[in-house]
C-alpha positions as CSV (number, residue, x, y, z in Angstrom):
1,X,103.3,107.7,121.4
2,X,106.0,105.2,119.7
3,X,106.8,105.0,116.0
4,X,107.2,102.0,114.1
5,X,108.1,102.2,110.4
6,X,106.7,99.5,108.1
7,X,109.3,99.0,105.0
8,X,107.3,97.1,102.3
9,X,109.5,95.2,100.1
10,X,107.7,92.6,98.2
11,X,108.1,93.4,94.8
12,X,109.3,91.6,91.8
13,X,111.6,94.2,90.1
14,X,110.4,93.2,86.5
15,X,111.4,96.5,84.9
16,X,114.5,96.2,86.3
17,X,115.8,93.0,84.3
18,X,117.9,91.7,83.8
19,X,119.6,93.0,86.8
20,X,116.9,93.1,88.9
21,X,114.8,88.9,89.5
22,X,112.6,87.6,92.1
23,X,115.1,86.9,94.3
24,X,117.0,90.2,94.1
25,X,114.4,93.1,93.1
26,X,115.6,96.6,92.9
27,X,115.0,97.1,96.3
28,X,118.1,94.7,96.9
29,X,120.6,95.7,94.6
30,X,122.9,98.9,94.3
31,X,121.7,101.1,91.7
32,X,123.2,104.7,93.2
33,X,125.9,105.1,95.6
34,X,127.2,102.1,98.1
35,X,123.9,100.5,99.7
36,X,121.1,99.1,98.5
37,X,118.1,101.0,97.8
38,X,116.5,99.1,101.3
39,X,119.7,99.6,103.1
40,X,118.9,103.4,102.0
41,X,115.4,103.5,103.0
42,X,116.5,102.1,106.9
43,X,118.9,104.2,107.1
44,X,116.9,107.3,106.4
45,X,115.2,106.3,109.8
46,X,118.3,106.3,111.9
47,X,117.5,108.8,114.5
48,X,113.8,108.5,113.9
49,X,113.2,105.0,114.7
50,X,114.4,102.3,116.7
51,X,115.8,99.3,114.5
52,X,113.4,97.2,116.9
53,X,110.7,99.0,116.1
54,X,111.1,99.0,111.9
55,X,109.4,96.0,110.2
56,X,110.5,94.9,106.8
57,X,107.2,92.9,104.7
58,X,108.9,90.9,102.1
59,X,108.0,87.4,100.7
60,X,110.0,84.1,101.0
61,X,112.0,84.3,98.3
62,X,113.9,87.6,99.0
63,X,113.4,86.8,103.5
64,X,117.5,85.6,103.4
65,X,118.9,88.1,101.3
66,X,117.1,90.5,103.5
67,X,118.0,89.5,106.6
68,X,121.7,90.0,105.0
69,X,121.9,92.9,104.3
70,X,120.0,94.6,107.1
71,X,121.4,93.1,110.2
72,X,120.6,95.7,112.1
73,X,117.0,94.6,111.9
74,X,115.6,91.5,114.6
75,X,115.4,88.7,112.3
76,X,111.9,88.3,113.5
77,X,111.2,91.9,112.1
78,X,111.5,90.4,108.4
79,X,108.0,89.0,107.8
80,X,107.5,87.3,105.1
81,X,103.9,87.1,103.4
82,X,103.1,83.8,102.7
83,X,101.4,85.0,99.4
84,X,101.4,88.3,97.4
85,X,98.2,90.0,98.1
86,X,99.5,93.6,97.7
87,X,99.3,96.2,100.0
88,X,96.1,96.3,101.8
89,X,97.1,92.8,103.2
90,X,100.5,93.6,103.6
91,X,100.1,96.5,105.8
92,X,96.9,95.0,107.9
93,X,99.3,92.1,108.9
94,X,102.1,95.1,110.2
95,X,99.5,96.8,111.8
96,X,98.1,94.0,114.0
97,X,101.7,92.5,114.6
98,X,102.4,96.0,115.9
99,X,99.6,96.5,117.9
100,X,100.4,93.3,119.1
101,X,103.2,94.5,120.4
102,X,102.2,98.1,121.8
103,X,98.4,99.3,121.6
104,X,99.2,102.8,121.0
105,X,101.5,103.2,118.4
106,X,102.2,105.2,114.8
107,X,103.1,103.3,112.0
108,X,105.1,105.2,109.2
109,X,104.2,103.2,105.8
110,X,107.4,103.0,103.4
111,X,108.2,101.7,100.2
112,X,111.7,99.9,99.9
113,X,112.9,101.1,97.0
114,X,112.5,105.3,96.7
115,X,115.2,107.5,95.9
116,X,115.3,110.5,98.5
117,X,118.5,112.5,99.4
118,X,117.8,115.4,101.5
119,X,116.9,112.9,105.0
120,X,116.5,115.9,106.7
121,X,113.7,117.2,105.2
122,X,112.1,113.8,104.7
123,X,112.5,113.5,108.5
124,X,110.8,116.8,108.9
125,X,108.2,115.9,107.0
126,X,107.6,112.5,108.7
127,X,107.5,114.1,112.2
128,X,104.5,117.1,111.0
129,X,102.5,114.2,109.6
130,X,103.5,111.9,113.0
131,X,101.9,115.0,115.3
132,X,98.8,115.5,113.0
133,X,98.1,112.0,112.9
134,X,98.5,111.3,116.5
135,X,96.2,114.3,117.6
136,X,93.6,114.4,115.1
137,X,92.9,110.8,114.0
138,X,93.8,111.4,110.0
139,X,95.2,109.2,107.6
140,X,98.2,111.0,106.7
141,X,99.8,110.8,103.2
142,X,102.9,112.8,101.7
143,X,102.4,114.3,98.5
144,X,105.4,115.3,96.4
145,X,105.1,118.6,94.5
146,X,105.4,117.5,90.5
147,X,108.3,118.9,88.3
148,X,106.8,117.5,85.1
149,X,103.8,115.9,83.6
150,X,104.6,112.5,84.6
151,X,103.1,109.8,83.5
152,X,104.5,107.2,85.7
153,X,102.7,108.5,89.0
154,X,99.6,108.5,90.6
155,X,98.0,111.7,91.8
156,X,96.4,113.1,94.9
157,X,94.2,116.4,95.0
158,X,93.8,118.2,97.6
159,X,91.5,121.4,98.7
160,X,94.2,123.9,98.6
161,X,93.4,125.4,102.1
162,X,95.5,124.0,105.1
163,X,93.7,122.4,108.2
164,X,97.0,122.8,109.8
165,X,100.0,124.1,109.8
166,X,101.6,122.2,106.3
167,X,98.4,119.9,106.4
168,X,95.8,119.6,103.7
169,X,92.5,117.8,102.9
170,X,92.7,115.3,100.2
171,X,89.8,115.7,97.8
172,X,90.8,112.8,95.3
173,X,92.8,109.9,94.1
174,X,94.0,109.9,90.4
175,X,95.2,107.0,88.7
176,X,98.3,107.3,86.1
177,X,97.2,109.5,83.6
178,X,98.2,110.1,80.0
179,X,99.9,113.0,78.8
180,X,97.7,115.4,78.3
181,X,95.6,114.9,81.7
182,X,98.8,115.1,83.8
183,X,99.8,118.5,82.1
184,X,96.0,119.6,83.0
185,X,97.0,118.2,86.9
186,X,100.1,120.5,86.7
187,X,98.0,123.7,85.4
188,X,95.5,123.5,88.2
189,X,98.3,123.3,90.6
190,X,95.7,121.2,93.1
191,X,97.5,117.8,92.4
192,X,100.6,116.3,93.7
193,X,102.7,112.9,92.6
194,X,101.2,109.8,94.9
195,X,104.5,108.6,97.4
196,X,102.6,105.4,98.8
197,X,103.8,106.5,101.9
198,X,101.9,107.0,105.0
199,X,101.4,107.7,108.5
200,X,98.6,107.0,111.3
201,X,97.7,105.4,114.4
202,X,97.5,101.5,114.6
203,X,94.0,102.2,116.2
204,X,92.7,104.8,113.6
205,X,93.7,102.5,110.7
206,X,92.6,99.9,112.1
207,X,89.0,101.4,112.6
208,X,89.5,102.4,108.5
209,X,90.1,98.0,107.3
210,X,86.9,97.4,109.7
211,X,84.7,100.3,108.3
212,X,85.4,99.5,104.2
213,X,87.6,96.0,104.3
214,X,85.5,94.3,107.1
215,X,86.1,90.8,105.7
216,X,89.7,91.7,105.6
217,X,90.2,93.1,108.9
218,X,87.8,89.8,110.7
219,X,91.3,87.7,108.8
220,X,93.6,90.0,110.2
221,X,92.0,89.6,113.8
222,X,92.2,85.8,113.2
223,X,96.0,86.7,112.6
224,X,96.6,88.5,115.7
225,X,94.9,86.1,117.9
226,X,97.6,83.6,116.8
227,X,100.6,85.9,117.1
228,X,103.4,84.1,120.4
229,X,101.4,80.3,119.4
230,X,102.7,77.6,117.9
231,X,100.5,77.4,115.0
232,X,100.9,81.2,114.2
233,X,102.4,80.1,110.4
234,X,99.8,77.7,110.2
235,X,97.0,80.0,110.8
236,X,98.9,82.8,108.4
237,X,99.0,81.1,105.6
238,X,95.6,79.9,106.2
239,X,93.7,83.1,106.3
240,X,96.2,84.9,104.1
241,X,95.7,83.2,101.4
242,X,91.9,84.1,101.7
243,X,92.0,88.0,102.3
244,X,91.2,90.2,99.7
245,X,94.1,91.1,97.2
246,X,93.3,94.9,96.9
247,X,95.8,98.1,97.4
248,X,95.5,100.1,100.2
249,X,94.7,103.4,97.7
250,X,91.8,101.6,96.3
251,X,90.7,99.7,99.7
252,X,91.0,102.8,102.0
253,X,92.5,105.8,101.0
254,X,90.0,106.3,98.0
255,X,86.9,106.1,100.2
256,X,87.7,106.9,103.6
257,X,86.5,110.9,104.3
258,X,89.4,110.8,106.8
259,X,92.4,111.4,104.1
260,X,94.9,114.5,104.7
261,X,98.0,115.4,103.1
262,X,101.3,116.8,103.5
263,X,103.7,118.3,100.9
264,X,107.1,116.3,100.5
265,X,109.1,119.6,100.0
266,X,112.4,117.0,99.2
267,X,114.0,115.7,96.1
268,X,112.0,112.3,95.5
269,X,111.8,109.1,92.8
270,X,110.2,105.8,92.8
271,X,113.6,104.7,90.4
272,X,110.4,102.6,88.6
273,X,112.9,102.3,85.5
274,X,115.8,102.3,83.7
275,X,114.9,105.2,82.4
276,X,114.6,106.8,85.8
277,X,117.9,105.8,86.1
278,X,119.4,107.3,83.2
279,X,117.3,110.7,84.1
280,X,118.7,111.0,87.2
281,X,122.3,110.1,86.5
């Protein structure tokens, strides 16, 4: 079965002022080392997945600069949404445009701007979730084990008991929580930091947007059916501006009973700040 990675890179970088605007988020500028933090998250693929089969989900504003610095990427890779409607939407219109292109596929769900050094074991970790995904229908998250009562993350429990080998059940979604509640998350040692990434079949999350976002997935097959024709941006912008502007968390992953886990055993920050910055210089 074929991977596809889908890089979303929509955000704003508000935190990040005033270095980071809308048309250069922190995604697109160099914050550690030479690239960007996107160049950084492509090339953590290399070897992985083909540049043909990555997809980058950005908006208009930041399409160009894109398309500049990753031209390694097929220009008609770089998507642009026609409106922000977070990452429910975001990821439906990936997932149709790359069933679109090959029914049975795996889609690896990435955030452009994360801070991960050790590829290797990121790779690793990619490639268990990729083969319990692909034989046992799950919706596959990685879970990165906390260091500290952060704050700043989401949190995912899980039933500490593996269903496979480096595979767990998730039991719950947490929301950021304050102080003391995330030092409670640490003691119980059930609860890891939230990545936002993911990994699944095309088909399995597909059967997930028509089982708890029906209205969204009927847009996103209006989507697909327009996908090669002439009025393809024409019928995007239509029925994108009417789908539901909900998170994939709260749209799928919180209610779905089909929700496993694996631990990101790699050195791993979202860089939300410049205080994350300074932290980890």
């Amino acid at each position: 079965m074929e991977l596809f990675a889908v890089v979303m890179a929509g955000g704003v970088g508000a935190r990040f002022w005033p270095r980071s605007k809308k048309s250069k988020p922190k995604q697109l500028i160099r914050i550690f080392g030479e690239n960007t933090m996107i160049q950084e998250t492509v090339n953590r693929l290399d070897g992985l997945i083909k540049k043909e089969n990555i997809l980058i989900i950005t908006n208009t504003i930041q399409k160009e600069r894109i398309e500049e610095q990753l031209p390694e990427i097929p220009t008609e890779n770089i998507i642009a949404e026609p409106f922000g409607k977070n990452t429910a939407a975001c990821i439906g219109l990936a997932s149709v445009i790359i069933q679109n292109k090959l029914k049975n596929a795996i889609s690896i769900i990435l955030p452009a701007d994360h801070l991960i050094q050790d590829v290797e074991k990121f790779q690793s970790t990619i490639l268990n979730a990729v083969n319990y995904a692909e034989n046992n229908n799950g919706l596959v998250t990685i879970g990165i084990n906390p260091t500290r009562p952060e704050t700043g993350y989401g949190y995912i429990q899980i039933i500490d008991e593996e269903v496979s080998d480096g595979i767990f059940k998730v039991q719950t979604f947490a929301e950021k929580p304050n102080l003391l509640t995330a030092k409670r998350f640490i003691k119980s040692g059930d609860f890891l930091w939230n990545s936002g990434m993911f990994i699944w079949k095309i088909e399995t999350i597909m059967n997930e947007f028509n089982n708890h976002l029906p209205e969204l997935y009927e847009g996103l097959l209006k989507i697909k059916d327009a996908i090669g024709k002439n009025n393809f941006n024409e019928v995007l912008t239509s029925v994108y501006g009417q789908l539901i502007n909900v998170s994939i968390d709260y749209g799928i992953m919180e209610k779905s009973a089909n929700v496993f886990l694996t631990k990101g055993d790699f050195d791993w920050n979202d860089v939300g700040s410049w205080e994350a910055v300074f932290q980890l210089s």
